[in-house]
C-alpha positions in Angstrom: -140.1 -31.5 -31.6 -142.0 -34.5 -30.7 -140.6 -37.9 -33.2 -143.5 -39.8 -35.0 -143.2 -42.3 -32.8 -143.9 -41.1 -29.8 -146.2 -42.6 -27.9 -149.2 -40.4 -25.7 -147.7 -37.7 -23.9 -148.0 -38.4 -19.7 -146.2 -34.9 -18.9 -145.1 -31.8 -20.2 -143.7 -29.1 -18.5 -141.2 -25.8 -19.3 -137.5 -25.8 -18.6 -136.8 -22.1 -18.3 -132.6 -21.2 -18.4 -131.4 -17.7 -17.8 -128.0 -16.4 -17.9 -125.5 -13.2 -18.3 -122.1 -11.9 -19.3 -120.3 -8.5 -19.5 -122.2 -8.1 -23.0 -125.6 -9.2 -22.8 -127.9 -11.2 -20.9 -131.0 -13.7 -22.4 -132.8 -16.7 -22.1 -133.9 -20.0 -23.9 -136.9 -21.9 -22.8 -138.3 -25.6 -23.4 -140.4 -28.3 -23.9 -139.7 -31.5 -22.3 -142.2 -34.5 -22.7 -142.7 -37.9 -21.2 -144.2 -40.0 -22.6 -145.9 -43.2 -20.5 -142.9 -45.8 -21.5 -141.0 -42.8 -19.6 -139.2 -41.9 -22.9 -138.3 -38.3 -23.3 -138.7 -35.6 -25.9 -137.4 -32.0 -26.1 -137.3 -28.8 -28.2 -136.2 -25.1 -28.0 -139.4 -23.3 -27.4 -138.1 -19.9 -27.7 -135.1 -17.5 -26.9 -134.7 -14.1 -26.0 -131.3 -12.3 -25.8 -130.6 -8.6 -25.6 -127.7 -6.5 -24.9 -125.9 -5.2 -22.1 -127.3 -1.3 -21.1 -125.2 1.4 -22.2 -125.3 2.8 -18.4 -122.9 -0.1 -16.7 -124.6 -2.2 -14.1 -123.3 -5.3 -12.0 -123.1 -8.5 -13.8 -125.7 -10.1 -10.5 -128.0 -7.6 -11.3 -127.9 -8.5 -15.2 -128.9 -12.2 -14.0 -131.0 -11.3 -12.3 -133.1 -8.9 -15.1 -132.6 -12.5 -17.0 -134.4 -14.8 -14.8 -137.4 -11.7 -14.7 -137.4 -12.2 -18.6 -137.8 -15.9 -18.0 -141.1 -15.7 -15.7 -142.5 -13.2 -18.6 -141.7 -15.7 -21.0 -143.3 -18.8 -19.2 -146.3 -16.6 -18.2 -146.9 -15.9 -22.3 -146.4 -19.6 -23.0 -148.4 -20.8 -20.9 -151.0 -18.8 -22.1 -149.7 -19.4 -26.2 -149.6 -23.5 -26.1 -152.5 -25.8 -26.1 -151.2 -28.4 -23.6 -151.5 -29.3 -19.9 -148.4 -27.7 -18.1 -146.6 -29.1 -15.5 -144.7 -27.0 -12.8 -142.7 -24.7 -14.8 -138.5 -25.1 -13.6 -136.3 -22.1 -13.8 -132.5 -22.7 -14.4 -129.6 -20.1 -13.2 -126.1 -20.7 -13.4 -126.1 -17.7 -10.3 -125.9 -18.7 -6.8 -126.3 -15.3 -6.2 -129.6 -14.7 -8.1 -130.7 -18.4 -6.4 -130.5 -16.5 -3.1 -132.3 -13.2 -3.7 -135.1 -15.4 -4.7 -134.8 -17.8 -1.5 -134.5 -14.9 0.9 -137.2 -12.9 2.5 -135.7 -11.7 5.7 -133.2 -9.3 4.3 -134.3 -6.3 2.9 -132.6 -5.4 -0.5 -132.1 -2.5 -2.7 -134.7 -1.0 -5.1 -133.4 -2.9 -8.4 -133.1 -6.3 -6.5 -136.0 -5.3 -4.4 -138.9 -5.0 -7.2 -137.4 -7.6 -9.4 -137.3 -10.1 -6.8 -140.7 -9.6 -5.9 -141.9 -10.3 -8.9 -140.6 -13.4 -9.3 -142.0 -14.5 -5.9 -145.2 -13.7 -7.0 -145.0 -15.7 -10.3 -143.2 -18.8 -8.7 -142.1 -20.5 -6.1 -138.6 -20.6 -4.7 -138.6 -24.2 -5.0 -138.8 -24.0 -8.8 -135.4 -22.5 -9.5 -132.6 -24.7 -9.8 -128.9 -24.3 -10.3 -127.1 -25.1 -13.3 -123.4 -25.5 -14.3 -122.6 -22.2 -16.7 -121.1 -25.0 -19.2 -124.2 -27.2 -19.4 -126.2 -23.9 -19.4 -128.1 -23.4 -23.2 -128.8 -19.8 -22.0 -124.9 -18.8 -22.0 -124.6 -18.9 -25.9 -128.3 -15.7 -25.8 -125.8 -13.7 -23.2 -122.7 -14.1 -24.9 -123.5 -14.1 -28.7 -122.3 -16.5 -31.5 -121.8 -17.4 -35.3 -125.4 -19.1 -37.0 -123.2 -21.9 -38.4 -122.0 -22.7 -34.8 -126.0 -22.2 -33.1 -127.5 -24.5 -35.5 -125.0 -26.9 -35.4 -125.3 -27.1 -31.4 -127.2 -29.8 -30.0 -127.5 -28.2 -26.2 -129.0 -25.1 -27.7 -131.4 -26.7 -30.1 -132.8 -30.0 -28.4 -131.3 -28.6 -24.6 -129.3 -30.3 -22.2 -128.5 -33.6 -21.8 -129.4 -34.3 -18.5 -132.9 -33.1 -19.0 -133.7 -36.6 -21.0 -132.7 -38.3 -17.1 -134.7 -39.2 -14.3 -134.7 -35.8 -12.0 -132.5 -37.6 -9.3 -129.5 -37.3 -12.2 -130.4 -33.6 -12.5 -127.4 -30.8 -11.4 -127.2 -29.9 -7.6 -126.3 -27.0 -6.2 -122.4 -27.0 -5.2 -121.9 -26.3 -1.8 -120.6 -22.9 -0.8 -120.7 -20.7 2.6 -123.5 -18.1 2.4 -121.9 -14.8 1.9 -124.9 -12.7 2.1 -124.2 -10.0 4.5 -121.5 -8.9 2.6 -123.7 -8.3 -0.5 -123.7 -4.8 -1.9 -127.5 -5.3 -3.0 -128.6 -5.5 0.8 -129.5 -2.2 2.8 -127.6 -1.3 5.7 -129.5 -0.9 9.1 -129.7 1.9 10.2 -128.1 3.0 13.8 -130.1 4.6 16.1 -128.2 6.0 19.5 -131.0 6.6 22.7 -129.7 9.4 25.3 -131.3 8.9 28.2 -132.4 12.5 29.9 -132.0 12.4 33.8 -133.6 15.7 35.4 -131.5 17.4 38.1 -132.7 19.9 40.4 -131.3 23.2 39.6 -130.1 24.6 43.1 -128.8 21.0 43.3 -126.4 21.4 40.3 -125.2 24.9 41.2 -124.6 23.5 45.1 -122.1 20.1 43.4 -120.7 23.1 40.9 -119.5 24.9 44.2 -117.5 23.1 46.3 -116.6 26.4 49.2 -119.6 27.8 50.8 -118.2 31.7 50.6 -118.2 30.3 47.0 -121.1 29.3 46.7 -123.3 32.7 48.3 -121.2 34.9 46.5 -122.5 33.4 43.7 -126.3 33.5 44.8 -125.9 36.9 45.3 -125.1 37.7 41.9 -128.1 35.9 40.4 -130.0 37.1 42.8 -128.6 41.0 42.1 -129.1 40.0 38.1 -132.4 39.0 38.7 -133.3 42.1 40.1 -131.7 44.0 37.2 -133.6 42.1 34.9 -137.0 43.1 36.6 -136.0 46.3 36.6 -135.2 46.7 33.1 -138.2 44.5 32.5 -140.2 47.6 34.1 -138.5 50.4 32.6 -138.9 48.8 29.5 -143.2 49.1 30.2 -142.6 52.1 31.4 -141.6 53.6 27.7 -143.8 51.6 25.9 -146.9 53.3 28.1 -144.7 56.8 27.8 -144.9 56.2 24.0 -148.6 55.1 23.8 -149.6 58.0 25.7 -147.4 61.0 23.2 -148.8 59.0 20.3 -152.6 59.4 21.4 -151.5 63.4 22.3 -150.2 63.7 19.3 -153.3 62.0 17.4 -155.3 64.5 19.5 -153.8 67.5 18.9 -153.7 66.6 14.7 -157.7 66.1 15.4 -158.0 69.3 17.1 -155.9 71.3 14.3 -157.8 69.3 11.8 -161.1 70.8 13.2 -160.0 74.3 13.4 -159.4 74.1 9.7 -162.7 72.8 8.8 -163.8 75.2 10.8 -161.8 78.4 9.2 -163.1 76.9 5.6 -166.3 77.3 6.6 -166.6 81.1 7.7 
């Protein structure tokens, strides 16, 4: 990775790229060093790639599972090689993926939600970068190709070009409207309607439901004849339930007293 003559190394740090296709999604991860003429050196670290699931998701969300394999992989780097680190940079050839990461004010879906979140604990929003999908090594993990072709590819083996330029040469991010409110990833709010209760006097309402007086006393005096019926009832209805209490304790009586007599008659 690093030629003979290479002077001592000033700075090293991870280039991390992460991509995905309708077949697969992967990674590819390297080493860039600078020496102190500012001469550069870099190598293919490692490379995961692994195959679409079998139950269909969104090509966005498939990005985004690769940049999540990207932090895992710098994390066991990191902790693998026996060399000062720089700040770690994460490539992604998705705007979309770019913005997840940037945006905390939205609240997402459960699959974007938790994946996101780990990345924002493991880096930074300021360390992922946009890359064109030709210039990106990571394409050839999520899309698959021959061994004679890989080995035989200079992007994929020693990365990409730009990365042996000063970091002012490095790719931008084209600029495109932010269509995030229209993502399919973000939860909708959720409505709530308020119904405000105003309390109205009861002889009010039945005086503005009346608008002729004869009206409006014929109609009193049917409540006030129901309301009387209702007592009434309401009494009567007392009145049996006492009625019935009372036959229930004469009849509990009178099986007592016959009860008695036949203890009685046993005994002579």
């Amino acid at each position: 990775m690093k030629p003979d003559d290479f002077c001592p190394t000033a700075k090293a740090e991870m280039h991390h790229f992460s991509d995905a296709s309708d077949v697969g999604y992967g990674t590819a991860s390297y080493l860039l060093l600078i020496n102190e003429d500012g001469r550069r050196s870099c190598g293919l670290l490692m490379a995961k790639s692994r195959v679409a699931p079998l139950k269909k998701i969104t090509v966005p969300r498939m990005e985004l599972t690769a940049a999540v394999i990207a932090v895992k992989v710098d994390k066991l780097l990191r902790q693998e090689l026996e060399t000062p680190l720089g700040e770690s940079v994460f490539w992604t050839d998705s705007l979309t993926v770019l913005r997840y990461i940037e945006n905390d004010a939205l609240r997402f879906k459960t699959f974007v939600a938790n994946r996101v979140t780990f990345i924002r604990e493991a880096t930074s929003p300021s360390q992922w970068r946009y890359v064109n999908s030709s210039l990106n090594p990571a394409d050839i993990a999520s899309r698959g190709t021959k061994f004679t072709t890989l080995i035989q590819n200079h992007n994929w083996i020693c990365g990409p070009h730009f990365l042996y330029e000063e970091e002012s040469e490095w790719p931008t991010r084209p600029d495109i409207p932010n269509t995030m409110d229209k993502d399919s990833e973000i939860k909708k709010a959720a409505l709530v309607s308020l119904l405000t209760m105003t309390e109205v006097s009861p002889i009010k309402k039945l005086v503005e439901y009346y608008s002729d007086w004869h009206k409006l006393k014929k109609a009193v005096a049917w409540m006030l004849r129901m309301k009387d019926l209702l007592h009434y009832l309401v009494e009567k209805r007392k009145e049996c339930k006492e009625v019935a209490v009372l036959k229930e304790s004469e009849s509990l009586k009178q099986s007592q007293k016959v009860h008695e007599k036949l203890i009685r008659l046993r005994s002579q």
